[in-house]
VOTOR-180226 format. One record per residue (C-alpha): x, y, z. Coordinates in steps of 0.02 Angstrom, whole numbers, plus 50000, padded with zeros to 5 digits. Last residue first. Layout:
N
XYZ
...
//
This chain:
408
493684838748114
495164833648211
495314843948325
493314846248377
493324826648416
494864829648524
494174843648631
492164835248670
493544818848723
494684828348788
492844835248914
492134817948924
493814812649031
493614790549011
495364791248932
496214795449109
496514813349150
494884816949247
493914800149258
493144803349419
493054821949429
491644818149305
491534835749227
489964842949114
490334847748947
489604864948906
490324867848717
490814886848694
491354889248878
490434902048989
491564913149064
490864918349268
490844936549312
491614952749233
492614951249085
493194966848971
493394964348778
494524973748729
494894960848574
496614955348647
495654950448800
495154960048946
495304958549128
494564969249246
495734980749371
496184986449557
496004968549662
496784969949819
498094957849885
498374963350066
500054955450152
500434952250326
502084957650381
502234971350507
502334984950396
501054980650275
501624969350108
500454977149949
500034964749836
499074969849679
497494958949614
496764956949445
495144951249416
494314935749279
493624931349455
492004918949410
492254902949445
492384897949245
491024890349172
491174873949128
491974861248992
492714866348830
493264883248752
493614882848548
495284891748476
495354893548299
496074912048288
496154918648454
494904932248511
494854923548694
496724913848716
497264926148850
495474925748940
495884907748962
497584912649026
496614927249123
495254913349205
496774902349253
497514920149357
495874922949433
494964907149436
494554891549354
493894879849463
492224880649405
492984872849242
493964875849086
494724867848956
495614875348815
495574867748637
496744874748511
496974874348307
498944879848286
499594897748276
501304893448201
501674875448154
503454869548187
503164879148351
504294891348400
505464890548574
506194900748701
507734896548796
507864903448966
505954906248983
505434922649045
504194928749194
503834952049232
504664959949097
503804977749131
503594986748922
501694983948934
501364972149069
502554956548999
502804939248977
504564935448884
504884919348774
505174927648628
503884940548646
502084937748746
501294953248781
499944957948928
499474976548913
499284985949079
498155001549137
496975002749001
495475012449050
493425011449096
493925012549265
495004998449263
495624989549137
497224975749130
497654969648950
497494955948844
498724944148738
499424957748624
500984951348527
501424930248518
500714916448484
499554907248620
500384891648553
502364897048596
501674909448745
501184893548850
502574895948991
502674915248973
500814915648992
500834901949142
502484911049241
501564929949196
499774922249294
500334920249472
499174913649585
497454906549506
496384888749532
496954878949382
496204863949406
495124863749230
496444873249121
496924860549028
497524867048863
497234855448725
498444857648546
498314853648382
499334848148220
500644838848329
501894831048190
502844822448344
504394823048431
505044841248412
503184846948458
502884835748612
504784838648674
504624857948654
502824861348721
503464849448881
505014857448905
504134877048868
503004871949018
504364867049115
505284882649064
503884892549127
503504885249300
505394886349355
505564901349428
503784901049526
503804881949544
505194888849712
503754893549813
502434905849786
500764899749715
500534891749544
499094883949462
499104869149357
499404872349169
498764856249072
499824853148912
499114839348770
499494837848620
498644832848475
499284821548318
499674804348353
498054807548477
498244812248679
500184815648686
500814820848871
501014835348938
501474841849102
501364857149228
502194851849427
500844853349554
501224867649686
500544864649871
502894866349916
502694852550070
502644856050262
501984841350347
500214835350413
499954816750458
498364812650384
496944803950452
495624797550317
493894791050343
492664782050242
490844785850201
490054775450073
489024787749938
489824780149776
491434786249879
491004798450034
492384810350127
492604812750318
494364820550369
495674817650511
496844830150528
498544827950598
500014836750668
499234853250719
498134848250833
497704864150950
497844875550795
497014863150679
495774862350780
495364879250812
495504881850620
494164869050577
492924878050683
493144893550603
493024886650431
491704878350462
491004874750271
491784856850280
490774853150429
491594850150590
492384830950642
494084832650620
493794839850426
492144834850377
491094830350204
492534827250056
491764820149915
492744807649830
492694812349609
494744810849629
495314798749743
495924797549899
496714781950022
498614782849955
498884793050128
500474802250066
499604810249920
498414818550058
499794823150156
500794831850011
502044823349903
501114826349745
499334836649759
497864826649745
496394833049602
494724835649599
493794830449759
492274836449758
491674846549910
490434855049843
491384872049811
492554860249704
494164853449759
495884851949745
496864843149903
498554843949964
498084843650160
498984860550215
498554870650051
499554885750076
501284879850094
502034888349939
503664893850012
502724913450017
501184907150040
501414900150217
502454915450239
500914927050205
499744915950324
500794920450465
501034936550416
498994937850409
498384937550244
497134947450165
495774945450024
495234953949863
494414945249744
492624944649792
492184961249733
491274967249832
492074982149922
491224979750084
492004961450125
493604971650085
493014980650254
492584967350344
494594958650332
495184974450368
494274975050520
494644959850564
496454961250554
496414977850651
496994970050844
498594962650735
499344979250709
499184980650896
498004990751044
496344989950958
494894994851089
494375007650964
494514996550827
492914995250759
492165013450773
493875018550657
493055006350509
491305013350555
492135031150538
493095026450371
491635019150299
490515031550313
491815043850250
492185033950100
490415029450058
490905015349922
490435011949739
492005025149691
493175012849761
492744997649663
494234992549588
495384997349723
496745008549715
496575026449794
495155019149939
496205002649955
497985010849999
497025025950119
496285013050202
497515002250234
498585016550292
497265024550387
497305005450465
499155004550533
499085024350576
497645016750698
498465000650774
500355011450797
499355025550888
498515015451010
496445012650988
495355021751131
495155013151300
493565005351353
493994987751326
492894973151214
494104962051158
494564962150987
495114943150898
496344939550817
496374927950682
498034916450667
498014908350505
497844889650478
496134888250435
496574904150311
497584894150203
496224880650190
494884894050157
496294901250027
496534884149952
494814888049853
495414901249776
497204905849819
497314918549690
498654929549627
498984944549482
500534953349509
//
């Protein structure tokens, strides 16, 4: 599986339990150091980046850490410090509390999208920040109950001893207001949707998806909308939005948009120089080489096969949004508009440990149906810069850049 939190993840993570190792003289139980030879053992064969490592220097500093460990939970910071080592700022780890969070899709706590800055970029439905009525997109978002956005430590001691609200600082045309939202469990997945932006473009943006029950039914929405646009209308082009689209699963969103990606050889996992998964679209199926992994029930063909497409990207864009972008690279007339990507065209495997927590580590590059392999940020082919502002409404710069190209 391919998954990203992205930017949710610091929110995720503010309301994990981190804990903490206590200085003690005693060496590390049995059950805390087979617990991390496992985790190493599972990263050193797997990851990405293993050979850039000094195994044995790593395994002794890793053992040096936890020689006061006494639980499974004693080693989380050490696992955490040593996929900090591998660098490749995709792999991350989740506590079990965390990992259930995921799991029903409760891992963005206030329902808010936003850039590294702080921009506001989109408001999830039905969660606390939808609830309040009081934020827009383009608000900058300074302090969460009273710490710097960037404090993630700070933040998630106060969320743990106030765990029923949050109050947070944002600025509007520079005028600070202040927002306190009651905090509830609610599934952080948006719901995909289209809409009809000229009599003859369509329009489908793919939000992203993280556990809970949008999983199963991501890509026969997404099919819905392709189906109802196309059966309605003479659509002779299509925009992908792919601007909030921050990762988690990536076979729902190929199997979802496989009628205008087209279908055979999307891309394909590589690492170490190798092929270890091709991504195919078939009749409604998303696969890794022969592995069915997301299907529609009832597939459907365009009217017009392999129609002009515009795909949208942003800074946002990570992970599993940069590998549907990467998905449409090499396609014929497709045109990328907007912003560079974030920067994490990865993929990541979940293993689940024995007590729970989960450790996604990243063991390939992506590639497009070229072989192309991506490392880094994806520059679009027409920069358009974002207002956050307008985003959806007929002020967005970026369908505008896409609609002029369409209908050239």
């Amino acid at each position: 599986m391919k998954y990203l939190t992205g930017v949710a993840l610091l929110l995720l993570l503010a309301c994990s339990t981190l804990t903490p190792v206590h200085a003690r003289s005693a060496p590390a139980s049995k059950e805390a150091t087979d617990y991390l030879n496992f985790v190493l053992d599972y990263i050193q064969a797997n990851s990405v980046n293993s050979d850039k490592l000094n195994w044995p220097q790593i395994r002794q500093e890793a053992m040096n850490r936890i020689q006061n460990a006494r639980t499974t939970a004693d080693t989380y910071p050490t696992i955490r410090w040593l996929l900090e080592q591998l660098g490749d700022h995709h792999s991350f780890f989740l506590d079990p509390q965390a990992a259930r969070k995921q799991q029903h899709g409760h891992g963005n706590p206030f329902g808010l999208r936003m850039t590294r800055d702080g921009i506001i970029t989109d408001i999830l439905p039905d969660s606390p920040a939808d609830a309040s009525g009081q934020i827009r997109r383009g608000d900058v978002l300074t302090q969460i109950n009273g710490f710097d956005r960037d404090d993630s430590d700070a933040i998630r001691d106060s969320l743990k001893k106030h765990p029923g609200t949050a109050t947070l600082t944002l600025t509007r045309n520079e005028q600070p207001y202040t927002v306190t939202l009651a905090l509830k469990p609610y599934e952080s997945n948006k719901r995909p949707w289209g809409k009809l932006v000229q009599p003859d473009i369509g329009y489908i943006e793919l939000p992203a998806v993280i556990g809970g029950t949008m999983e199963q039914h991501y890509a026969d929405i997404v099919h819905d909308e392709i189906r109802k646009l196309d059966q309605q209308y003479t659509i002779k082009g299509w925009i992908i939005d792919l601007r909030n689209n921050i990762g988690g699963n990536c076979w729902p969103m190929l199997a979802g948009i496989g009628p205008i990606l087209g279908e055979g050889k999307l891309g394909a996992f590589v690492s170490h120089g190798k092929e270890v998964g091709t991504w195919i679209y078939q009749e409604g199926k998303a696969m890794s080489d022969d592995y069915m992994l997301a299907q529609v029930q009832q597939p459907y063909r365009l009217k017009q096969p392999l129609p002009p497409v515009a795909v949208l990207t942003s800074n946002l864009t990570a992970s599993s949004g940069e590998a549907v972008a990467i998905a449409f690279h090499g396609r014929p007339s497709t045109r990328f508009f907007g912003e560079s990507t974030y920067g994490l065209p990865t993929a990541n495997t979940l293993e689940i440990l024995s007590d729970g927590a989960q450790l996604y580590l990243t063991v390939a590059n992506d590639a497009d149906r070229t072989g192309r392999v991506y490392e880094g940020p994806i520059a679009p082919d027409q920069e358009v810069t974002i207002n956050w502002a307008e985003l959806y409404t007929e002020q967005d710069n970026v369908i505008k850049a896409a609609q002029e190209w369409l209908q050239q």
